[in-house]
Each structure stands twice: as C-alpha cells, then as structure tokens.
C-alpha positions in Angstrom: -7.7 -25.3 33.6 -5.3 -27.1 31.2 -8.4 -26.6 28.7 -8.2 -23.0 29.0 -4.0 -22.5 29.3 -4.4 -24.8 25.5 -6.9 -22.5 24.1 -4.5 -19.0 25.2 -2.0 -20.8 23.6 -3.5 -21.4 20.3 -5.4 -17.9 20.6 -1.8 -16.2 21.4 -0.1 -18.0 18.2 -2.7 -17.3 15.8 -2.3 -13.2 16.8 0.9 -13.4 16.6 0.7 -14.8 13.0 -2.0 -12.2 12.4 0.0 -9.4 13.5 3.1 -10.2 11.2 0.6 -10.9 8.0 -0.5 -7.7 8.9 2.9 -5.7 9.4 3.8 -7.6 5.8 1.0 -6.3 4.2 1.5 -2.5 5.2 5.3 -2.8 4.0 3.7 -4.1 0.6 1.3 -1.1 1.1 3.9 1.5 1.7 6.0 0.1 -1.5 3.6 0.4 -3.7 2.3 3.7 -2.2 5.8 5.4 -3.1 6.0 3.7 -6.8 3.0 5.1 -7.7 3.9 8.5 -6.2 6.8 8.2 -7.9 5.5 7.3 -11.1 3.2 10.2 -11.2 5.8 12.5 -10.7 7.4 11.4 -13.8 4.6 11.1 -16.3 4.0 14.7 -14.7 7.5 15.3 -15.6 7.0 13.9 -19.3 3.9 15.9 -19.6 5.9 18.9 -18.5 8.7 18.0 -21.2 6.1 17.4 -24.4 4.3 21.2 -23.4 1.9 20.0 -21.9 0.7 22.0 -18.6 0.4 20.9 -15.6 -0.3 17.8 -14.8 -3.2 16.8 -11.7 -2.6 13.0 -11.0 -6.3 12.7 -10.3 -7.4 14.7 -13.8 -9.6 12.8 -16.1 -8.4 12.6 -19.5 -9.8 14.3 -22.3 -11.9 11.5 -23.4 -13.9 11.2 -20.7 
C-alpha cells in the first residue's frame, strides 16, 4: 500500500509540474500570438502609407 500511496505522490507532482509548464507555455503563446498580430497591422499600416493597397498578411510577395 505504502508502494502505491509513493507512486500517487510522485505521479501527482510530476502533473502538477506538467500543468504549470503547460500554462507557461500558452502565456508565451498568447504573447507572441498578439506581437505578431500587431506587427502585421503596422507593416499593413506602412504599406497603406507608401500607396501600396491593401495589404493580406498571408499574400505571397511578388517574387514568388
């Protein structure tokens, strides 16, 4: 019985630990989810500015 009470222990730790590397990571997510959005809107915005018309963020340059 001890065996087992051990091995909940351990298991219960280690999911905690999982569960706040995982709450990190979706902050880090969600941060760099609204820099991006908010760098499209201004290159969008530059684009706008220099005559350009409008600007899709997923549009392929010329180039390609």
């Amino acid at each position: 019985m001890q065996q087992l009470e051990e091995k909940i222990a351990h298991l219960v730790r280690a999911l905690d630990e999982l569960s706040d590397v995982v709450a990190q990571q979706q902050q880090e997510i969600d941060t760099l989810t609204r820099r991006v959005h908010m760098l499209m809107q201004r290159e969008g915005e530059r684009e706008a500015e220099r005559g350009g018309g409008i600007v899709l963020g997923d549009e392929r340059p010329p180039h390609y």
